[in-house]
N, C-alpha and C positions, 0 to 999 in steps of 0.2 A: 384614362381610368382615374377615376376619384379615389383618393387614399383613405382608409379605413382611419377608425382611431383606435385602432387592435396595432395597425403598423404603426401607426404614430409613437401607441405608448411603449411600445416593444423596441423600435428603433431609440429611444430616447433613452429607455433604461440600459441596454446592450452598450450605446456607445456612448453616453455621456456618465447616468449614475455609476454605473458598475467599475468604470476604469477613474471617473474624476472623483465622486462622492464617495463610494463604500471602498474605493482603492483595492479591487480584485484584482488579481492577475491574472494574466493571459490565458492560463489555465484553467482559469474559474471562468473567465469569459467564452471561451469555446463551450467549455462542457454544459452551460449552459443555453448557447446556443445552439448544440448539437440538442436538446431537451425539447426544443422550440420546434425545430426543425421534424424532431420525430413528432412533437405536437399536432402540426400541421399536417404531419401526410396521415396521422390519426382520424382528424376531423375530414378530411377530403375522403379516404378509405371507406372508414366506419358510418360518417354521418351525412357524405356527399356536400361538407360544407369546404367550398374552395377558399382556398387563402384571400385570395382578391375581393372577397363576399363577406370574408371575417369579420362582424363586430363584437366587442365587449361584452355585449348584455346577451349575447348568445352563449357566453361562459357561465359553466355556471355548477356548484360542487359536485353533482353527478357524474356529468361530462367530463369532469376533473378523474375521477375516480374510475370510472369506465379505462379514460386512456391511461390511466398504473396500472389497472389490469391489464392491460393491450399488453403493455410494456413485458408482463410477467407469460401471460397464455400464449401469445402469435410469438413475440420475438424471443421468448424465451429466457427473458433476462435475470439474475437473481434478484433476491429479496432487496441487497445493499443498493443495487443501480437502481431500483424501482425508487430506493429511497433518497438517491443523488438526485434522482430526475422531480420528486416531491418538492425536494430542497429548491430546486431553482424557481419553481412555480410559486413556490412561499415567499421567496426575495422579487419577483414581480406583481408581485399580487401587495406585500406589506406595502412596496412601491407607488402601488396604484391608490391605497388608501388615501394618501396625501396630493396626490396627484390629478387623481380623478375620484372622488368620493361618492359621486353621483349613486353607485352601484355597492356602498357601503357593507349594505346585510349583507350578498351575496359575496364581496373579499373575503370577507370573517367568515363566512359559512367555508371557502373553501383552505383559509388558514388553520378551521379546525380539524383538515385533516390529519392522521396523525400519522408519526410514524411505524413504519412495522414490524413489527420485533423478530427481527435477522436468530436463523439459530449460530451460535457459534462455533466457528470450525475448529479443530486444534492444529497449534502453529504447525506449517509443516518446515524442516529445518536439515539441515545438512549436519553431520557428524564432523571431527576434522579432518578424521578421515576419508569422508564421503567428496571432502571439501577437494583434498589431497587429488584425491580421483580423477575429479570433474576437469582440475586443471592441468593435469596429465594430454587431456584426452586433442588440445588443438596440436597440429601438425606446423612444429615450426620451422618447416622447411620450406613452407609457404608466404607470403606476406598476410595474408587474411590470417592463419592462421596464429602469427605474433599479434596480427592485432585483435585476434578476438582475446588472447592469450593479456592481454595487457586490459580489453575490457572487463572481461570476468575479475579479473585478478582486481583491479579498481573497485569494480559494483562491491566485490566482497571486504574488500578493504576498507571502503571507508561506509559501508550500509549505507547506500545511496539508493534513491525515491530512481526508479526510470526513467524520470522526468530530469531530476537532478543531473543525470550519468548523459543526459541527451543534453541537456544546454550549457556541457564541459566546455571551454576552452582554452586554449592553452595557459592561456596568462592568469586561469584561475590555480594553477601547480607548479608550488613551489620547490625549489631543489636548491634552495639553501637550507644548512638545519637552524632550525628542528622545521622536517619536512612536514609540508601542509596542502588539503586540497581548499578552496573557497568551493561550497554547496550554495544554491540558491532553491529554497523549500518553499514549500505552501506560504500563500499570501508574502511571497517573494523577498521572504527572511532568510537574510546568510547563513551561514556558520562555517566556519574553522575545524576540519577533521585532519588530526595528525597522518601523516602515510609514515610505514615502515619503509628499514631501509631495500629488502627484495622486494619489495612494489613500488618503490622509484627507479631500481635500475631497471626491470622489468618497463615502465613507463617510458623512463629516459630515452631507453633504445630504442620505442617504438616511434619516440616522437623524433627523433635524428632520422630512422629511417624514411620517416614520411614526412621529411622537414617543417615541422613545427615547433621546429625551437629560436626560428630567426624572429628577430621582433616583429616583420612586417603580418605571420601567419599568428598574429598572438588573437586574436579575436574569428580564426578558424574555429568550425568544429573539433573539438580533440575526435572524437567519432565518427568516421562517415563512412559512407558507401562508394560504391564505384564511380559514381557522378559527383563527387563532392561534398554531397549534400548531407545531411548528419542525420543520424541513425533515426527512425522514426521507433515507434515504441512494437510497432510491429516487427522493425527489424531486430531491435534490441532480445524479443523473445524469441525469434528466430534464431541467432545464434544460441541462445541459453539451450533452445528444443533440441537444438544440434547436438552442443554436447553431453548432455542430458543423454538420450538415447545412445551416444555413442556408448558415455560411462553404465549406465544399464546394460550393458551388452558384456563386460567385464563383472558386474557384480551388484547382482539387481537389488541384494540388502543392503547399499549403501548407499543408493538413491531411488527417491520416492519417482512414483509415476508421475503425479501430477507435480511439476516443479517451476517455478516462476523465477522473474528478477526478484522479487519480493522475498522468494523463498532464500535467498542470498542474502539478501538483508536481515531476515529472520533468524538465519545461521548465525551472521557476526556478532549478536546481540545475546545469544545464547553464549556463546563461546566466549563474547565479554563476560558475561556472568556466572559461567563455568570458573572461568582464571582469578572471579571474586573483586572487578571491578566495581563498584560503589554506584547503584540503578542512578543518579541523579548523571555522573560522567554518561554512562549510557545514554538517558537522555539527552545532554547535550550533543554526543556525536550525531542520533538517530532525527533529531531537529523537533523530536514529542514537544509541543506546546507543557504538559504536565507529567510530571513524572507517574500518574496514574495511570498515562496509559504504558508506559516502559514496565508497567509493573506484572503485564500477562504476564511478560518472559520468566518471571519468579515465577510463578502460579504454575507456566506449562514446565518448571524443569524440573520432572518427576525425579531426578537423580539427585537433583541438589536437596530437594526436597528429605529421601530418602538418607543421604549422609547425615540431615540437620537433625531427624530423628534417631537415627542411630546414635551419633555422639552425644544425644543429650537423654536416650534410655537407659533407666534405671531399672535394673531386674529386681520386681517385686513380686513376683510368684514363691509362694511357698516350698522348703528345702525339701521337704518330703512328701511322700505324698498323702493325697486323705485317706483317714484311718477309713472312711467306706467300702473303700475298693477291697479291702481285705474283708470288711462283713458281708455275708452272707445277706442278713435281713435289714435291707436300707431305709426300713418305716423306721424300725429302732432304732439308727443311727440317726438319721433327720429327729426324731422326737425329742431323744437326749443333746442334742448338739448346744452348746453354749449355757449350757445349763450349770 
């Protein structure tokens, strides 16, 4: 079978541009590829066009558009992944400009699609209390049970990406002070998040038990499953659903229905900015490229919000009250009024 030049330019941008030229990370290279991937069983599905038959000039902004729909009405996706999956198509298509210009008008035509204006959710977030709760809730009379006890405790601890909390290991946490985890974030940028000192002995113990403290397991998963193998993002929400519903079954106004790893992260950034740490610290734990976007968490803390106004209201309403209320005939009072 003769190779297309749909595989050609696709194969060339996946494995050479993307990880050599624009320096994506592995993480942008999947999800990208996973983009491709539902692409293709799109066009084979909807349009009977097989991957093997695929060319370039059979792209074209419509069929762009069609499959964001697909992405939204069959598989049910929200507005943001409609818009991840846009994104990847943008960065092989700008690709192709230079690449293959041959088909010019038609790259641009589908680069102008735009993106779509997501409604915004409000953060949903854990109280300290609620926080208190959650971490009650593992049984640690079990080995699972210390270690999820030790995972949760870490995700909230240092506002860790799922992604982050999955590519842990050992030798990224330290336990000399001042204690520190190393994070590896979007487009594969470190950073330095202090641990306190109950979420290292908490940590500590977990990694003695499951010996990973000896140099030779320093580049093990801190995280895994029963095989070894380190938590995948399925499992990671898997234990959170756990205790989630467990802690809902105690006190359903202390955690929300819908709760995520994210929603952990959400928490400690709230609760930095409750205790009046300085948004810019915040951003640097949470790994925000700009501190604008650190800055929802001001916006959603209706409480802080609430205190900032208080301490700075001045009661300006009148000592008495208006002489109307005692008249009878309020046209004459309105008439003469300031007169």
């Amino acid at each position: 079978m003769k190779p297309t030049d749909f595989s050609y330019y696709l194969t060339g941008f996946l494995t050479k541009y993307l990880p050599g030229e624009a320096g994506a990370s592995n993480n942008t290279i999947e999800s990208y590829r996973d983009t491709y991937v539902l692409f293709l069983r799109f066009l084979n599905k909807e349009k009977k066009i097989g991957a093997d038959s695929l060319t370039l000039n059979m792209i074209t902004k419509s069929i762009v558009v069609e499959y964001l729909d697909w992405t939204e009405k069959v598989r049910q996706c929200s507005t943001s992944t409609r818009n991840v999956r846009l994104a990847a198509l943008h960065s092989f298509f700008k690709y192709l400009q230079y690449e293959h210009p041959d088909n010019l008008r038609e790259w641009q035509k589908i680069l102008s699609i735009p993106i779509k204006k997501a409604e915004k959710n409000t953060i949903n977030y854990l109280t300290l209390d609620g926080i208190k709760l959650l971490l009650e809730m593992p049984n640690l009379n079990t080995r699972v049970g210390r270690r999820d006890l030790a995972l949760l405790t870490t995700i909230y601890e240092t506002g860790a990406r799922v992604q982050e909390i999955i590519d842990l290991t050992p030798s990224m946490v330290r336990f000399e002070k001042p204690y520190t985890v190393k994070l590896i974030g979007k487009g594969n940028k470190a950073r330095i998040v202090p641990l306190m000192e109950p979420t290292v002995q908490i940590l500590k113990a977990y990694m003695e038990e499951q010996d990973l403290l000896r140099s030779s397991a320093n580049l093990y998963p801190l995280f895994f499953n029963k095989r070894k193998e380190k938590l995948t993002r399925a499992g990671v929400n898997y234990v959170i659903t756990k205790y989630k519903e467990l802690a809902r079954k105690e006190d359903k106004t202390l955690v929300p229905e819908v709760f995520t790893c994210h929603c952990l992260r959400h928490s400690k950034a709230m609760h930095l900015l409750q205790a009046g740490v300085n948004l810019v610290y915040i951003r640097d734990i949470l790994g925000h490229s700009s501190v604008q976007t650190t800055e929802i968490y001001a916006k959603a803390d209706s409480k802080q919000k609430r205190e900032a106004i208080e301490k700075a209201y001045i009661d300006v309403s009148p000592s008495e009250e208006p002489k109307w209320r005692e008249n009878a005939d309020l046209l004459v009072w309105l008439k003469n009024f300031n007169k």
